[in-house]
N, C-alpha and C positions, 0 to 999 in steps of 0.2 A: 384619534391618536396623532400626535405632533409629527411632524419627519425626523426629529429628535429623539422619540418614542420610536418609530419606526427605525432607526438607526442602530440604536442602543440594542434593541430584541436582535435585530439580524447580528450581528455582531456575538451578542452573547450565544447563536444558534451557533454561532461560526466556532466560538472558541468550545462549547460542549461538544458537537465533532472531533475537532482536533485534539481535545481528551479522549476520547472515543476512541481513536485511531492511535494514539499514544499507545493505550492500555489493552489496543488486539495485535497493533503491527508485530509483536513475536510471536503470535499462533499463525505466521503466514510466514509462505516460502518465497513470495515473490509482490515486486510492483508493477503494476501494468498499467501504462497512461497513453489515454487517445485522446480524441480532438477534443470529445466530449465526457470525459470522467475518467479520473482515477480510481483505479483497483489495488485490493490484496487479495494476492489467491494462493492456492496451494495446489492447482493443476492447470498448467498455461499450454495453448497447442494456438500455431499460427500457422495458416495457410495462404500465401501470397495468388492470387487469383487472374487471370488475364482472359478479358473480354475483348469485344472490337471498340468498347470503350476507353479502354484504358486498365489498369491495373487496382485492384482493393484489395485489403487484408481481411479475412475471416478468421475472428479470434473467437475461440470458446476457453471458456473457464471452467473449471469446479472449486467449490468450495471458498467462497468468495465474500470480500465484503467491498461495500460501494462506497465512498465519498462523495455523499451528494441531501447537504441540509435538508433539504425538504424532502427526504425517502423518510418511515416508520421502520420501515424494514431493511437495515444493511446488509445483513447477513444473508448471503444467497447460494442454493446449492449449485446452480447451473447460470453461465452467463454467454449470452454468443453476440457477438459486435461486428458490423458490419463495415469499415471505413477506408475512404478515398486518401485519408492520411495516414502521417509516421502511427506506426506503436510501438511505443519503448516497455520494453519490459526489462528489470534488472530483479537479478538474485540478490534476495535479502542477507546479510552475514551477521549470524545470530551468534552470539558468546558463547563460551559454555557454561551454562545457569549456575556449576559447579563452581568454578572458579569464583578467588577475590580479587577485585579488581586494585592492582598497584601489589598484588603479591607478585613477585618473579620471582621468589627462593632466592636462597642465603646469594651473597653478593661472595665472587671468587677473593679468596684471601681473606675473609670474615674471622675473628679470631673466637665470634660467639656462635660460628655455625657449628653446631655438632654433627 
């Protein structure tokens, strides 16, 4: 296999993923990213931790999936992370699946809104 060949594979792993993630990120409530992988989860709990080392985060998850090419299995019921760095976590803002997107109802002074 060329580095060419080698190149082209990792690349298309990369963009299968990020279809992946595309088509779950609305069945999750949240993002969570540390030093070493991002998350979607739907139950995020963070505990800031102090030793005579210094300070780490213990983060557990439920109901999770992982961004990371080379896993089989994204999808995880339980995830607990152990890290000396930031973790961002941000609530997802989901639409309402209901709505049409660019509908906002009759425009004031419409003379066709009934």
């Amino acid at each position: 296999m060329s580095a060419e060949e080698l190149e082209n594979f990792e690349t298309d792993l990369e963009l299968q993923l990020y279809r992946e993630y595309r088509d779950v990120a609305g069945l999750f409530q949240f993002v969570v990213e540390t030093d070493r992988r991002f998350y979607l989860a739907n139950s995020v709990r963070i505990d800031p931790v102090e030793t005579r080392n210094g300070l780490y985060f213990d983060v557990e998850l439920k109901d999770a999936w992982v961004w990371d090419v080379y896993r089989s299995a994204r999808f995880v019921k339980h995830v607990r992370v152990m890290s000396f760095k930031d973790v961002n976590v941000e609530e997802l803002a989901h639409t309402d699946p209901f709505s049409v997107p660019g509908a906002a109802g009759p425009a004031a002074g419409d003379p066709t809104a009934s």
